[in-house]
BAPA-436265 format. One record per atom (N, C-alpha, C): x, y, z; residue number from 1; atom name. Coordinates in nm, 3 decimals. Each point is the difference from the previous one (the first is absolute). Layout:
       X       Y       Z   n atom
       X       Y       Z NUM   CA
...
//
This chain:
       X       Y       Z   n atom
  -4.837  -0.838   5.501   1    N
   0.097  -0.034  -0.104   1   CA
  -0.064  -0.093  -0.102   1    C
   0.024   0.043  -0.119   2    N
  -0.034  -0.155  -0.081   2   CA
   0.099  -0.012  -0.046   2    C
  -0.104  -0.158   0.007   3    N
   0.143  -0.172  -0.009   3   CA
  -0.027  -0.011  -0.155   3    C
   0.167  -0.085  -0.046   4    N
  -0.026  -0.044  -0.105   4   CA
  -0.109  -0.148  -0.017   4    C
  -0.089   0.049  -0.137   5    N
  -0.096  -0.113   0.016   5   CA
   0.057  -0.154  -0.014   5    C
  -0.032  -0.066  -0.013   6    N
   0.069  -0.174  -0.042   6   CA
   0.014   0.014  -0.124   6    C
  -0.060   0.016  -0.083   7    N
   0.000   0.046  -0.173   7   CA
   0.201   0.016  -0.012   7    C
   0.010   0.178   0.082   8    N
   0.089   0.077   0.031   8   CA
   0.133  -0.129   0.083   8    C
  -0.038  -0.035   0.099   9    N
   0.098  -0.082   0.043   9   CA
   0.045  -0.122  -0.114   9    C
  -0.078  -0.063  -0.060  10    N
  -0.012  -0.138  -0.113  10   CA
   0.150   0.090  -0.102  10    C
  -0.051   0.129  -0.010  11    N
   0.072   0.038  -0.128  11   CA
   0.147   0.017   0.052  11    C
   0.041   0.058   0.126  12    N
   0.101   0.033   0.018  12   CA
   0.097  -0.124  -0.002  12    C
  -0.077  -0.101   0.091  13    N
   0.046  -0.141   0.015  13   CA
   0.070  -0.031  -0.103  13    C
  -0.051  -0.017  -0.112  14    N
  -0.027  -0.043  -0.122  14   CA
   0.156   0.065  -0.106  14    C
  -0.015   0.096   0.019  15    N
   0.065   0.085  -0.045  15   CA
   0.159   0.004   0.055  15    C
  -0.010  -0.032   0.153  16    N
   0.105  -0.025   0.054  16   CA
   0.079  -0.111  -0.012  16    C
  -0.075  -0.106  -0.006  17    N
   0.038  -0.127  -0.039  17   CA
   0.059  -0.005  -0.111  17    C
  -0.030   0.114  -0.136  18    N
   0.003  -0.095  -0.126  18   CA
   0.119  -0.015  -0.057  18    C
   0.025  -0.100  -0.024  19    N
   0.130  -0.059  -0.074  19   CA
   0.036  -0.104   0.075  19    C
  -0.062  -0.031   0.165  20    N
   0.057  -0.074   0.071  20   CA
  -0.088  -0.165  -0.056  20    C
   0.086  -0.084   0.023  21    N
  -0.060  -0.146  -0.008  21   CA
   0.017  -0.050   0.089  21    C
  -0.125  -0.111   0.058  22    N
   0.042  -0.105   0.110  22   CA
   0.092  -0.152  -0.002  22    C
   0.038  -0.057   0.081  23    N
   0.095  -0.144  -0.049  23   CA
  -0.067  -0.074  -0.107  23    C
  -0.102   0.021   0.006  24    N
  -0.067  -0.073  -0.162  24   CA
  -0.008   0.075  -0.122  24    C
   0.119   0.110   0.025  25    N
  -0.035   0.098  -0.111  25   CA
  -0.093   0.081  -0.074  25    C
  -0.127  -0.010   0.089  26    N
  -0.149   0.042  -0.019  26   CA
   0.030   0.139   0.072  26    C
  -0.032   0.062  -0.101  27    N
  -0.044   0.193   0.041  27   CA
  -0.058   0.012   0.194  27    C
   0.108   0.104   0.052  28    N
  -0.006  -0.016   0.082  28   CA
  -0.154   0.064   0.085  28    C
  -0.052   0.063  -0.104  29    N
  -0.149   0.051   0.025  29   CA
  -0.117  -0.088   0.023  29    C
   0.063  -0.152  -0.022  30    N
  -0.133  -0.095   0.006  30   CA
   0.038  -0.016   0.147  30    C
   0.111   0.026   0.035  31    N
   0.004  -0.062   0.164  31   CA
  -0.077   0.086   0.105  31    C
   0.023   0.133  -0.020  32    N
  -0.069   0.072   0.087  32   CA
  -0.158   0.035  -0.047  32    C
  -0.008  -0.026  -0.084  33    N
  -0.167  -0.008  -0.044  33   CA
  -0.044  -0.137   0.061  33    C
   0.039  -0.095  -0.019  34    N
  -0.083  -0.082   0.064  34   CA
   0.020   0.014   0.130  34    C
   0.097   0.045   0.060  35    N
   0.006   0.014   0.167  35   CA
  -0.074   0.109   0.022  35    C
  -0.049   0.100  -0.056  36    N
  -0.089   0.108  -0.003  36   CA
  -0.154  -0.071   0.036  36    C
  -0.049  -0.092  -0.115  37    N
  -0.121  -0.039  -0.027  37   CA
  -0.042  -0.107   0.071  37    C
   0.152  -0.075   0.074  38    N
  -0.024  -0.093   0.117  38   CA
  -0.040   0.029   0.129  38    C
   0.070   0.138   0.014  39    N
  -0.049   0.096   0.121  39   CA
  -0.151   0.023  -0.004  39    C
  -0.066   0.048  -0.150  40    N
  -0.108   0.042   0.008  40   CA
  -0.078  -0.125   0.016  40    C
  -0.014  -0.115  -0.046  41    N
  -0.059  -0.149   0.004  41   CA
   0.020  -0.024   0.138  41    C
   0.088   0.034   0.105  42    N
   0.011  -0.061   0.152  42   CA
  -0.088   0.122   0.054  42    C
  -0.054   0.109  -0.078  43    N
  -0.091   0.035   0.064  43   CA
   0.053   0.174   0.073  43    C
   0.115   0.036  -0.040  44    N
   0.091   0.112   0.039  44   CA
  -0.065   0.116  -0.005  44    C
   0.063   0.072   0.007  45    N
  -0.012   0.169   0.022  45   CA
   0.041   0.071  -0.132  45    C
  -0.004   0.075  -0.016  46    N
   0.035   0.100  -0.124  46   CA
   0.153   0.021   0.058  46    C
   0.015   0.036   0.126  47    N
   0.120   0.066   0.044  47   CA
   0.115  -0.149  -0.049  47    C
  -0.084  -0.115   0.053  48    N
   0.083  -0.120  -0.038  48   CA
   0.005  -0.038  -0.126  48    C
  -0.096   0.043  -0.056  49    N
   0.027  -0.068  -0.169  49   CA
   0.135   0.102  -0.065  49    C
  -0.021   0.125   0.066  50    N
   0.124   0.087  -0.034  50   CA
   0.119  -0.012   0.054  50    C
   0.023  -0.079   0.089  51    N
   0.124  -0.066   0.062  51   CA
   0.020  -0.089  -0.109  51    C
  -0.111  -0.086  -0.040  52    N
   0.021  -0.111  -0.080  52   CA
   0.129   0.020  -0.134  52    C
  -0.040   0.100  -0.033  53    N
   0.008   0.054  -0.111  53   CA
   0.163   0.075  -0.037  53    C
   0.001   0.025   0.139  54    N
   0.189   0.041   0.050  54   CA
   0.041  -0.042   0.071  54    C
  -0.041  -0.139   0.013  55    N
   0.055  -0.082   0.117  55   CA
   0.206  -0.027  -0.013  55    C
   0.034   0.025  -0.105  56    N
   0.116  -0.040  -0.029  56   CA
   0.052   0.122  -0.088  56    C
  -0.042   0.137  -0.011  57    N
   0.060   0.074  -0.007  57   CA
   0.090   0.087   0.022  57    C
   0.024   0.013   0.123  58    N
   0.125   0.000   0.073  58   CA
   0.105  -0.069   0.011  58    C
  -0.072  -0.116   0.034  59    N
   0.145  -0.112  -0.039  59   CA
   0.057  -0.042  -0.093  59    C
  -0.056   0.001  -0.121  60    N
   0.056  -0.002  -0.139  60   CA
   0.055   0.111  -0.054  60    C
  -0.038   0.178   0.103  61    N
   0.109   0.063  -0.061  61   CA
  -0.067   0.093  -0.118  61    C
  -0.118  -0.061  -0.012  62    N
  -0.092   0.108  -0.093  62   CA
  -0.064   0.132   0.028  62    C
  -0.050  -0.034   0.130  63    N
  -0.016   0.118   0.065  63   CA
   0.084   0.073   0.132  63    C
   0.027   0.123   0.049  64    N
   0.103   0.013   0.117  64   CA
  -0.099   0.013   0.139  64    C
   0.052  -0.003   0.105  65    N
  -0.111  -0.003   0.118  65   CA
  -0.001   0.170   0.017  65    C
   0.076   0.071  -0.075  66    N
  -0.050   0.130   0.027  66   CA
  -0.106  -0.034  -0.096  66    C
  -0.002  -0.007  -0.129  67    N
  -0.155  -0.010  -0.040  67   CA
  -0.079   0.011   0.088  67    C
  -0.038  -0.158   0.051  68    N
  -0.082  -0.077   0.059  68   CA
  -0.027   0.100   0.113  68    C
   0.078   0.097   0.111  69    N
   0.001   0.078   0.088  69   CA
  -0.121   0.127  -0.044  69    C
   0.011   0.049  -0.128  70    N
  -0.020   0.106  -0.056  70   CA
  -0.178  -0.055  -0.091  70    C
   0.024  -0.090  -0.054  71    N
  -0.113  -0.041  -0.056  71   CA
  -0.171   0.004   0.049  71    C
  -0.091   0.016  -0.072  72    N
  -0.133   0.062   0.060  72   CA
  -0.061  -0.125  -0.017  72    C
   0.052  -0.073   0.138  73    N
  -0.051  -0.148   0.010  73   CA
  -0.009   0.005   0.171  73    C
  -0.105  -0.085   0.035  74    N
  -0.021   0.014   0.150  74   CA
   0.109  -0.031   0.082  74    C
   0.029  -0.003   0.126  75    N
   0.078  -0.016   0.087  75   CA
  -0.020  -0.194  -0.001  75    C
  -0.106  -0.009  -0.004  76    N
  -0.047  -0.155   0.023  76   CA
   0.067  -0.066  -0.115  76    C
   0.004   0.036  -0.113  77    N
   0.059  -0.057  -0.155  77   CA
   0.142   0.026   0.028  77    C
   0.083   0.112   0.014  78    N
   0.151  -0.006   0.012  78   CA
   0.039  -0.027   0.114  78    C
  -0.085  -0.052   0.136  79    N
   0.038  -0.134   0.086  79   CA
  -0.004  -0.141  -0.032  79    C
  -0.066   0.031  -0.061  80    N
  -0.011  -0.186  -0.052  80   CA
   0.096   0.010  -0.136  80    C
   0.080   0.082  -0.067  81    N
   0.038  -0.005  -0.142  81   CA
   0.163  -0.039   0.126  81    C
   0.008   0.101   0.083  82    N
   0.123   0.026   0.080  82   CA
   0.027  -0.119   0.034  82    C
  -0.072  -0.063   0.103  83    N
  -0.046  -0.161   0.064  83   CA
   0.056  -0.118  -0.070  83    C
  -0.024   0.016  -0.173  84    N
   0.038  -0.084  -0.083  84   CA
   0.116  -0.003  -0.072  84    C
   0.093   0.086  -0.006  85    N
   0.128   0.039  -0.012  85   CA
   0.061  -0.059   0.065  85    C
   0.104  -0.065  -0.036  86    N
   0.095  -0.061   0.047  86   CA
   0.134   0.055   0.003  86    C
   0.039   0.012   0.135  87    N
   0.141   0.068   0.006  87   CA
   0.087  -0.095  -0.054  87    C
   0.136   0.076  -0.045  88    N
   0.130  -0.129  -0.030  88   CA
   0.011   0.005   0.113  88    C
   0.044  -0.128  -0.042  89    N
   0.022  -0.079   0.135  89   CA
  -0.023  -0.045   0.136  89    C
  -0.133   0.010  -0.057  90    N
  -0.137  -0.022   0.124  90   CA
  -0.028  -0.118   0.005  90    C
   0.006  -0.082   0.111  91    N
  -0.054  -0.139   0.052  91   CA
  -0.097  -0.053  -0.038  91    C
  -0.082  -0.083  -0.050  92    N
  -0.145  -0.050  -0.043  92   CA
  -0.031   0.094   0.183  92    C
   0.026  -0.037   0.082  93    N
  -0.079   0.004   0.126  93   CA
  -0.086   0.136   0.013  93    C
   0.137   0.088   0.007  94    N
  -0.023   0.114  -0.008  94   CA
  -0.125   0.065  -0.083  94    C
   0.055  -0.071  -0.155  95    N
  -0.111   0.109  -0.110  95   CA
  -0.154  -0.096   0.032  95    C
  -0.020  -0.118   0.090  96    N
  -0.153  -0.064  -0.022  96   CA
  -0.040   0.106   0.151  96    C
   0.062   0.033   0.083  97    N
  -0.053   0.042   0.107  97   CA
  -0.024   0.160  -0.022  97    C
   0.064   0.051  -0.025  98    N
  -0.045   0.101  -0.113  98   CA
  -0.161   0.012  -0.051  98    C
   0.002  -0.092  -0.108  99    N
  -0.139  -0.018  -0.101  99   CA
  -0.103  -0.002   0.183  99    C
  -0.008  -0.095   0.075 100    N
  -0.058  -0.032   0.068 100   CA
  -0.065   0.120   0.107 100    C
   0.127   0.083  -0.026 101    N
  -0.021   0.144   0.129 101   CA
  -0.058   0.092  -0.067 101    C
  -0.024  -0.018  -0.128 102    N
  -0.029   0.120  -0.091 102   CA
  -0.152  -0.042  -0.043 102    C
  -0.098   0.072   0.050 103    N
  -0.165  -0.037  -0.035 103   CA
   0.026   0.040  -0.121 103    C
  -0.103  -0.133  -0.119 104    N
  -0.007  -0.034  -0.138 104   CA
   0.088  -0.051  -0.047 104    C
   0.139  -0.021   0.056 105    N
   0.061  -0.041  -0.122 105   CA
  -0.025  -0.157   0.004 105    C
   0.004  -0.076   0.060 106    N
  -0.009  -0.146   0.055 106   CA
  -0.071  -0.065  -0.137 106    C
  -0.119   0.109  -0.032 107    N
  -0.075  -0.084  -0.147 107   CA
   0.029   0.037  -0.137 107    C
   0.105   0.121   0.045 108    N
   0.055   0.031  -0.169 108   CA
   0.099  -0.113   0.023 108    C
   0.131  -0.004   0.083 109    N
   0.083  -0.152  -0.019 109   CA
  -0.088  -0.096   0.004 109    C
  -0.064  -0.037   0.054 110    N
  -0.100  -0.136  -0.048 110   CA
  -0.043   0.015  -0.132 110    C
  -0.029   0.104  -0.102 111    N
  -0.003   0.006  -0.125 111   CA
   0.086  -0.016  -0.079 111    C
   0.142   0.047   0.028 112    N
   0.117  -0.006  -0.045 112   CA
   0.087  -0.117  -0.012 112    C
  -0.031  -0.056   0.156 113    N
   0.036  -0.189  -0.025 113   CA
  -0.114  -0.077  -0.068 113    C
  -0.125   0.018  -0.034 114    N
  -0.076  -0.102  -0.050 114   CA
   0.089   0.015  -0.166 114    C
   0.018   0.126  -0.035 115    N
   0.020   0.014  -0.143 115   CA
   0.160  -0.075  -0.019 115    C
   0.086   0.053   0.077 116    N
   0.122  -0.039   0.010 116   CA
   0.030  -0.190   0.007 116    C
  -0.171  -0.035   0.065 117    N
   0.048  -0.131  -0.004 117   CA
  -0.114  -0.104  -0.073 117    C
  -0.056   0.056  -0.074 118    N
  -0.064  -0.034  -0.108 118   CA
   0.078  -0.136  -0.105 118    C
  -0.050  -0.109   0.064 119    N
   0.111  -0.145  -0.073 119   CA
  -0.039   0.045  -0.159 119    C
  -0.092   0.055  -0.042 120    N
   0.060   0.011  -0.157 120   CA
   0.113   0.084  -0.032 120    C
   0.022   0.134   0.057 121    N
   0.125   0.065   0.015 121   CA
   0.144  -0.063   0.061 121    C
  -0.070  -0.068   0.068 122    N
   0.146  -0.049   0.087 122   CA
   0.071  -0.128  -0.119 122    C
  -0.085  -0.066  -0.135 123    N
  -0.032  -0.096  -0.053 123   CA
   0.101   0.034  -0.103 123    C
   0.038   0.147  -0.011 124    N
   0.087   0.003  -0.105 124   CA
   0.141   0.079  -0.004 124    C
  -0.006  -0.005   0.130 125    N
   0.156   0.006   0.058 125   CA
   0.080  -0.153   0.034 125    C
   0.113   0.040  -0.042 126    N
   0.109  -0.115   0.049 126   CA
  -0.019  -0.105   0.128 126    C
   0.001  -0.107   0.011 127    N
  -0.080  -0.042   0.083 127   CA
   0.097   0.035   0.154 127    C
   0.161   0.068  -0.001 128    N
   0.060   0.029   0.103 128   CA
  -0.078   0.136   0.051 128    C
  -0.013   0.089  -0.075 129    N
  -0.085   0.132   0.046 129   CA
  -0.062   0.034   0.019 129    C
  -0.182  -0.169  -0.095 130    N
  -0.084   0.016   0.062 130   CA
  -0.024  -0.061   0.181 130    C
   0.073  -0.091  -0.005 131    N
   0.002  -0.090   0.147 131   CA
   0.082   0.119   0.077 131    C
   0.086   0.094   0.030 132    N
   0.040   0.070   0.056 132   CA
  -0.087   0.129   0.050 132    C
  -0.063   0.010  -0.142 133    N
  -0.112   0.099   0.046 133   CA
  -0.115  -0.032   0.042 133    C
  -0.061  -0.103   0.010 134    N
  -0.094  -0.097   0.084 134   CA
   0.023  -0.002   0.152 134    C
   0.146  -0.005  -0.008 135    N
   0.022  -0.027   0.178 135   CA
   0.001   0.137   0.051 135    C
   0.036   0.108  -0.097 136    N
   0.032   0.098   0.089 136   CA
  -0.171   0.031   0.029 136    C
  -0.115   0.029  -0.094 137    N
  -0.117  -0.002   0.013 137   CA
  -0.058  -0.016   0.111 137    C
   0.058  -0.133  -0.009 138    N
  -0.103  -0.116   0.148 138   CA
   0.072   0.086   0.106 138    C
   0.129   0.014   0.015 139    N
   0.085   0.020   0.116 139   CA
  -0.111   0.189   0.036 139    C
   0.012   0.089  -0.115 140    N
  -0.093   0.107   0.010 140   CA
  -0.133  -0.025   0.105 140    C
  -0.077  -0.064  -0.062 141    N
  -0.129  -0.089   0.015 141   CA
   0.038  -0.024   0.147 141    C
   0.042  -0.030   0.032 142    N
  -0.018  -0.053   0.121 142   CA
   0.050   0.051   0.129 142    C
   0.105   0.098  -0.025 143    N
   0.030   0.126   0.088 143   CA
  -0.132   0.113  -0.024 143    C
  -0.062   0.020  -0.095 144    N
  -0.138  -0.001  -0.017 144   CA
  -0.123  -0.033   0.081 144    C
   0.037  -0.110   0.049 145    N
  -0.124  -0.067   0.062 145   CA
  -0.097  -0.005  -0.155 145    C
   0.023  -0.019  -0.121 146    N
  -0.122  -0.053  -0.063 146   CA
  -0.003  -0.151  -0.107 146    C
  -0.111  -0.027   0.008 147    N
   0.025  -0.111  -0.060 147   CA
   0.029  -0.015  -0.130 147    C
   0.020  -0.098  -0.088 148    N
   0.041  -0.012  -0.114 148   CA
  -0.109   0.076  -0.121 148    C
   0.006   0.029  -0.082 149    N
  -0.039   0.053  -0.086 149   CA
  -0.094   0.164   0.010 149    C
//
């Protein structure tokens, strides 16, 4: 079978995202690019930089998991994309033990919280939403087992 290349994954991402913004109102394509390129800097996989890349496509609703089912992406990439999805109304417990059971994903969320908790980002939110989203982080982090940053 051939896979879509990263080029191919970057674009769909990209594409899926667009119009979306993050709490800082910044295009929501800088978030998963840098969680993409954080994956690749911790040293990742292709299969993981392509998780990187749709790490939150499902859950935002951009993409459907029949996609993701159907898509010419490895089994290893739409386990770890799956892994990182968050059900409604899923427990922190639940969705970290998850990431943990699922080989690769452990360093795409470790990419995803470094970016997510980046004090210059966190620097220009409200200081109730950034301190709320700090704790939930750490609280992540540490059902995690990883350390800060």
């Amino acid at each position: 079978m051939d896979y879509l290349s990263l080029a191919e994954v970057e674009t769909i991402a990209r594409r899926a995202h667009e119009g979306q913004v993050d709490k800082n109102g910044h295009p929501y394509s800088e978030h998963i690019a840098a969680v993409a390129h954080g994956v690749a800097d911790r040293g990742g996989s292709e299969e993981q930089i392509a998780a990187g890349w749709l790490h939150d496509a499902i859950e935002d609703d951009v993409l459907t998991r029949d996609w993701l089912a159907s898509a010419a992406l490895t089994d290893t990439t739409k386990s770890i994309v799956d892994a990182l999805t968050k059900r409604p109304g899923e427990a922190l417990e639940e969705y970290t033990a998850r990431i943990l059971a699922t080989p690769g994903a452990l360093l795409v969320k470790q990419a995803d919280l470094a970016h997510n908790s980046d004090p210059a980002r966190l620097a220009t939110l409200d200081p109730a939403t950034a301190e709320r989203l700090a704790a939930k982080y750490r609280r992540t982090r540490a059902l995690l087992g990883l350390d800060e940053g």
